[in-house]
C-alpha positions as CSV (number, residue, x, y, z in Angstrom):
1,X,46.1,-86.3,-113.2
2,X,44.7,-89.7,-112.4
3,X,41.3,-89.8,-110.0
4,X,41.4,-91.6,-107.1
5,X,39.4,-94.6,-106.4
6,X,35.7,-95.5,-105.4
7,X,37.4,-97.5,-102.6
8,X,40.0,-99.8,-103.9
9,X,41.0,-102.6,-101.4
10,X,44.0,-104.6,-101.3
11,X,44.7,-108.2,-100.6
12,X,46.8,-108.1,-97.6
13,X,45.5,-107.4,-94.3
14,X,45.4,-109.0,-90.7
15,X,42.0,-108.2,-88.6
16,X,41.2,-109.8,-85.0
17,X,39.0,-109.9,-82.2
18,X,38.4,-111.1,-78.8
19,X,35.9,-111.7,-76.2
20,X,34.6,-113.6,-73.5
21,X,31.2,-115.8,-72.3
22,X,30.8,-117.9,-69.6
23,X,34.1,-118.3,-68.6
24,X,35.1,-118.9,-71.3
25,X,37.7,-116.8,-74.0
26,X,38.1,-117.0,-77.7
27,X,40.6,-114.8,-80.2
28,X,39.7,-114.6,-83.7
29,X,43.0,-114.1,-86.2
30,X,42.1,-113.7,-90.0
31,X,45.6,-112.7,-91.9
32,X,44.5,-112.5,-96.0
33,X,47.2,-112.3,-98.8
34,X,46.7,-111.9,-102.6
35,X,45.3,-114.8,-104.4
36,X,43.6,-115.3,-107.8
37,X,39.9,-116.1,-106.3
38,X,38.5,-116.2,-102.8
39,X,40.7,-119.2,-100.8
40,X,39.5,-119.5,-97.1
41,X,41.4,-122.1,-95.0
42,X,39.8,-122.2,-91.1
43,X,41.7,-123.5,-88.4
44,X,38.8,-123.7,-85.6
45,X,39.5,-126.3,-83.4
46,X,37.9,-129.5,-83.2
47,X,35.2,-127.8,-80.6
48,X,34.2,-125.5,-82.9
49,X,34.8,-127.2,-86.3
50,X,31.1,-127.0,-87.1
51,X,31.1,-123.4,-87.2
52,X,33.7,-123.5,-90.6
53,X,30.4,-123.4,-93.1
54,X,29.2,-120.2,-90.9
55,X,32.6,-118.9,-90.9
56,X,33.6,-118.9,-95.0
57,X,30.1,-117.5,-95.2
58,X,30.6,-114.5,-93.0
59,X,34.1,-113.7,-95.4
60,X,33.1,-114.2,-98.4
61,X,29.8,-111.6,-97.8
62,X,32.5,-108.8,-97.1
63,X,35.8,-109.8,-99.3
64,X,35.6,-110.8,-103.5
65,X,39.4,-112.2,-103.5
66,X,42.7,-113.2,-101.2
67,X,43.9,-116.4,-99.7
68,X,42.8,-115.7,-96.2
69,X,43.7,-117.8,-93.1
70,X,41.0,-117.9,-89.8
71,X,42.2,-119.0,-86.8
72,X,40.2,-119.5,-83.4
73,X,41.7,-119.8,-80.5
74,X,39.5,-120.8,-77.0
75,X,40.5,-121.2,-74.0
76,X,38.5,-122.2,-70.5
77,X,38.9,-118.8,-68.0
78,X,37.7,-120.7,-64.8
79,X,38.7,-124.4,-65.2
80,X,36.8,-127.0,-63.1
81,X,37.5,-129.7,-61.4
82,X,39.4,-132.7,-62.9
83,X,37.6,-135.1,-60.2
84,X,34.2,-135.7,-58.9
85,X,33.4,-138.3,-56.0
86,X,30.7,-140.8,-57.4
87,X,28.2,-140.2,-54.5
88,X,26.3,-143.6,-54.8
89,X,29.7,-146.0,-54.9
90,X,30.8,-144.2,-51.9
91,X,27.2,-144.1,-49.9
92,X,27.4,-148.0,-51.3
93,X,30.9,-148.4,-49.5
94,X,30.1,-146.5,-46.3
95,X,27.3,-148.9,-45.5
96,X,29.7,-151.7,-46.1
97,X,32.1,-149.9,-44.0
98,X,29.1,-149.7,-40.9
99,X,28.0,-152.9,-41.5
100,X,31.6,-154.7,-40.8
101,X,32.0,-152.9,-37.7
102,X,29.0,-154.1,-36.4
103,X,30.0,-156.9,-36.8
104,X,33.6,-156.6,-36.0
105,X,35.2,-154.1,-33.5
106,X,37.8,-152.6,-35.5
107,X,39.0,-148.4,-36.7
108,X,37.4,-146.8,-39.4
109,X,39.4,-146.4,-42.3
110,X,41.0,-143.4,-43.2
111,X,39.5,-141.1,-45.7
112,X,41.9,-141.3,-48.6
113,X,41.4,-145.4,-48.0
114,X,38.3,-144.8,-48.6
115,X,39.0,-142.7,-51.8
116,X,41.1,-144.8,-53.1
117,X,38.7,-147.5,-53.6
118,X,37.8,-148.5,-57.3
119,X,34.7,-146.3,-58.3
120,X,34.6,-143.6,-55.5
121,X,36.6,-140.9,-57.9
122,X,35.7,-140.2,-61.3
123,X,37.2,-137.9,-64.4
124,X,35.0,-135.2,-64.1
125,X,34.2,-133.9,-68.0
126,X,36.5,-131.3,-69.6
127,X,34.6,-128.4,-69.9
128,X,36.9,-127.3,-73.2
129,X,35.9,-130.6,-74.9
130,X,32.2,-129.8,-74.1
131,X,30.1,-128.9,-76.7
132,X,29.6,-124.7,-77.3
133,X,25.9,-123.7,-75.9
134,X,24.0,-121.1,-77.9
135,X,25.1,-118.3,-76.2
136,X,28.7,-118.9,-76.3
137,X,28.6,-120.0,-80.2
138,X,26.7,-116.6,-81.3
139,X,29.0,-115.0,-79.4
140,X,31.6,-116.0,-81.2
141,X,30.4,-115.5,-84.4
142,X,29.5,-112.3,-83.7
143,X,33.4,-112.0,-82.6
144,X,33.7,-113.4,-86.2
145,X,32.1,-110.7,-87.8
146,X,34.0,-108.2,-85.8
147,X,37.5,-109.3,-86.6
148,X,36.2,-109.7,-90.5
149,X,35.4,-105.5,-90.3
150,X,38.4,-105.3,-89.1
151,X,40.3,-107.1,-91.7
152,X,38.3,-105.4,-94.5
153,X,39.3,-101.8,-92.7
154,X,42.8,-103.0,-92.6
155,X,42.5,-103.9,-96.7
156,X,40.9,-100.8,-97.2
157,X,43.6,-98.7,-95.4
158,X,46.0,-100.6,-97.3
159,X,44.2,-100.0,-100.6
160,X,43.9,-96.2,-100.5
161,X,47.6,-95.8,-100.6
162,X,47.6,-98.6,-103.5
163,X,45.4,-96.5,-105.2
164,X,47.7,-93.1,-105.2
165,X,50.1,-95.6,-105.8
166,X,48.2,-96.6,-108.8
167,X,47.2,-93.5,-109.9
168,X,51.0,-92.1,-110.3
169,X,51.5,-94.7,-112.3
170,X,48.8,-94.1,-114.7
171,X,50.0,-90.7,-115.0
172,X,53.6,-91.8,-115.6
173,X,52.3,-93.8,-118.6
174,X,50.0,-91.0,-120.4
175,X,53.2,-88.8,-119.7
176,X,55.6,-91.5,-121.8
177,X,52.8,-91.7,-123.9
178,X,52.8,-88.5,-125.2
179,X,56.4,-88.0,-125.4
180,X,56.6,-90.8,-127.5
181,X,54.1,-89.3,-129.9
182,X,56.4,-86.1,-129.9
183,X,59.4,-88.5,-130.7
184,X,57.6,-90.5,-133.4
185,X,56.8,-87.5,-135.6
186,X,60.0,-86.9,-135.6
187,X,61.0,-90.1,-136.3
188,X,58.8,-89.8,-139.3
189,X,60.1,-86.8,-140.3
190,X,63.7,-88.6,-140.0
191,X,62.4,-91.5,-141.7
192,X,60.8,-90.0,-144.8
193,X,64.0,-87.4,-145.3
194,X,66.1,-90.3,-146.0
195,X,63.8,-92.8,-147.9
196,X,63.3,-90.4,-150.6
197,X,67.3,-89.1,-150.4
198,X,67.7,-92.9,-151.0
199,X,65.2,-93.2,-153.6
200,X,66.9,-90.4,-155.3
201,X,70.7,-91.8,-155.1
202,X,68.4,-95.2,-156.9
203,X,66.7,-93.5,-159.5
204,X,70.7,-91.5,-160.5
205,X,72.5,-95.1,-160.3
206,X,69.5,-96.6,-162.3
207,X,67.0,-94.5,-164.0
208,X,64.8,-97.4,-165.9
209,X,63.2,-97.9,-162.3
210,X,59.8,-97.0,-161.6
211,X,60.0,-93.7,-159.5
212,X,56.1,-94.2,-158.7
213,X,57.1,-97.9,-157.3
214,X,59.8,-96.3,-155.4
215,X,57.4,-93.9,-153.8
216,X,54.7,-96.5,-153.2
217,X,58.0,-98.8,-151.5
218,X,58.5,-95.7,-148.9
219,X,55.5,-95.2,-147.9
220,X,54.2,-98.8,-147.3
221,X,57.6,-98.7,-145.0
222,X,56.4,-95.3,-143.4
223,X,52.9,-97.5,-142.6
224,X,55.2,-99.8,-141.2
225,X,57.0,-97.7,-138.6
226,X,54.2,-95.5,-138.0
227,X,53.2,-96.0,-133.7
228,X,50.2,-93.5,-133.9
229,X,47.8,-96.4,-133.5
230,X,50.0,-98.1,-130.7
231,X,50.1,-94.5,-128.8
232,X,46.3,-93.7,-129.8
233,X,45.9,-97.3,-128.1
234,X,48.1,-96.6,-124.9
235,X,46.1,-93.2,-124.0
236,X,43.0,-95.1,-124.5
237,X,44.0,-97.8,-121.7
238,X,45.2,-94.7,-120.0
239,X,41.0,-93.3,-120.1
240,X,40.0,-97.2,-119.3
241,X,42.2,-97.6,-116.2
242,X,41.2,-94.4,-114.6
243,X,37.7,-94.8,-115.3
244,X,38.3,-98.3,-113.9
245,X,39.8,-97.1,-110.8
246,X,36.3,-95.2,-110.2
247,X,34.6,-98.4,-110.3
248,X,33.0,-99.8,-106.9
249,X,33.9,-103.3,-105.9
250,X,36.9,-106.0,-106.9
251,X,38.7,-104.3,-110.0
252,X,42.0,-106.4,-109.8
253,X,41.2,-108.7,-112.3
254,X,40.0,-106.2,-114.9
255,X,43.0,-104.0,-114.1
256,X,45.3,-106.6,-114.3
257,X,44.0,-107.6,-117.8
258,X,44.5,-104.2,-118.9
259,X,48.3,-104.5,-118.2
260,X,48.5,-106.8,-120.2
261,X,47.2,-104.6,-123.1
262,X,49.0,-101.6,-122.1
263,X,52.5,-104.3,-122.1
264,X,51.5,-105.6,-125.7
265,X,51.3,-102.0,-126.8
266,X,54.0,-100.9,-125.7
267,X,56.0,-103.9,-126.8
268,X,54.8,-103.4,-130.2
269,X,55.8,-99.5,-130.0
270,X,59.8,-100.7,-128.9
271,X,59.6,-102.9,-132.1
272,X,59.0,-100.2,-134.7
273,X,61.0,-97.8,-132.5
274,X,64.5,-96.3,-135.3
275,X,65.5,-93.6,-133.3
276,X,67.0,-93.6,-130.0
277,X,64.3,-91.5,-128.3
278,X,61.7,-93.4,-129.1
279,X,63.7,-97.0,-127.8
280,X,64.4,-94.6,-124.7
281,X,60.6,-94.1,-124.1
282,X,59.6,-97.3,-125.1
283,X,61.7,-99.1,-122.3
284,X,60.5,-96.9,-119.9
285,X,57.0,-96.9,-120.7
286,X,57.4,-100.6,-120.2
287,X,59.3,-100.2,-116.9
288,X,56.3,-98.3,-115.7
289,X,53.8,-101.0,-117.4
290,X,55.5,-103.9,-115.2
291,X,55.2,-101.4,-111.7
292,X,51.8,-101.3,-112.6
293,X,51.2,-104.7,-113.3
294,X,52.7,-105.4,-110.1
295,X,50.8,-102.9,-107.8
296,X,47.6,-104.7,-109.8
297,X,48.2,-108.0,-108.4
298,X,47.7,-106.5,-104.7
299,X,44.2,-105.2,-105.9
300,X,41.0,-107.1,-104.8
């Protein structure tokens, strides 16, 4: 039976995290899917933009490979005020105001008059356009490394049942492998029977040929069909990827390259198959190959 892994991880995985400081909230989304290297693509917002060097650092210390999306999303708990009054225009107006009924008896304008005059209101600043303070920035990052953990749990959730997965496969292989080493004696057997009943029906219809050349023709043609070394071959992926799967750390790449050694074996082996048990085997060991191959791709 196959061993499980050291801790294989898959690709795929979704993590978050949320939190709160100063008023203000913030979600952290990271969603990762297979890819051939490490792709991070951050979608931070233009407040927190800066932080994308601090971010793809943070990933790329837990995860070896996967295109993996970020996205931050912040939003202001307590919103301010849009308005402010500009306190010296309207001090500035008010004594213009006193001054002119001094001078002239006439009502004081009315308040929103008074506010409606050029200068007196102002935009007051957006407090989500302001730039993050220090607190609220290593909070987030530490949010960050949160929802990264939590991807890298998900991935590793994900890769334990990759690796029984995995592991059944492997064992499916060695199986096919050994049957086919059953099924190639006896293709052998098969084989040599009837090149030496043919040599024989040769040497009655022409007896000046050279019986020795005739021998040394069947078994150069025995060489030729023999798939010991393709099966010797196919048992020792078999010992690689298990010993492989023990490994710590990103194996997908290594794993996948051995697919494609176990495929060209294998492929080989369906060539020189003659008998109808050994194409049988062939094809399936070849069937199971590609599963594997495609439960590799998902591997970190």
């Amino acid at each position: 039976m196959a061993e499980g892994g050291a801790g294989v991880r898959s690709m795929t995985g979704f993590g978050h995290a949320d939190g709160e400081t100063g008023g203000v909230s913030w979600r952290w989304e990271l969603k990762s899917v297979n890819g051939r290297g490490l792709d991070i693509r951050c979608r931070l917002g233009s407040r927190f933009d800066r932080l994308e060097p601090d971010a793809k650092a943070c990933i790329a210390a837990r995860l070896r490979r996967g295109n993996v999306n970020v996205t931050l999303e912040v939003a202001q708990a307590v919103p301010e005020a849009a308005v402010r009054v500009n306190a010296v225009a309207l001090q500035t107006i008010l004594g213009a105001i006193a001054d002119i009924q001094v001078r002239i008896e006439t009502a004081p304008p009315r308040p929103e008059a008074i506010l409606a005059l050029r200068g007196v209101l102002e935009a007051g600043e957006d407090p989500s356009a302001a730039e993050p303070d220090e607190a609220l920035t290593a909070a987030v990052l530490a949010g960050l490394d949160t929802a990264v953990a939590d991807l890298d749990a998900a991935r590793a959730r994900e890769g334990a049942a990759l690796d029984a997965v995995i592991a059944g496969l492997i064992d499916e292989i060695e199986g096919l492998a050994s049957a086919a080493a059953t099924a190639a004696a006896a293709q052998a057997d098969a084989q040599r029977t009837r090149f030496l009943a043919q040599v024989r029906d040769l040497l009655a219809q022409a007896p000046d040929l050279s019986e020795e050349r005739l021998h040394q023709e069947v078994t150069l043609l025995l060489v030729k069909a023999d798939v010991r070394e393709e099966i010797d071959r196919l048992l020792s992926h078999v010992a690689e990827a298990r010993a492989l799967m023990r490994q710590a750390g990103a194996i997908g790449r290594k794993l996948d390259f051995l697919t494609q050694e176990f495929n060209r074996e294998a492929n080989t082996l369906c060539s020189k198959a003659a008998s109808t048990d050994l194409t049988r085997i062939g094809l399936d060991l070849k069937a199971a190959i590609d599963r594997l191959r495609e439960q590799a791709q998902n591997v970190e």
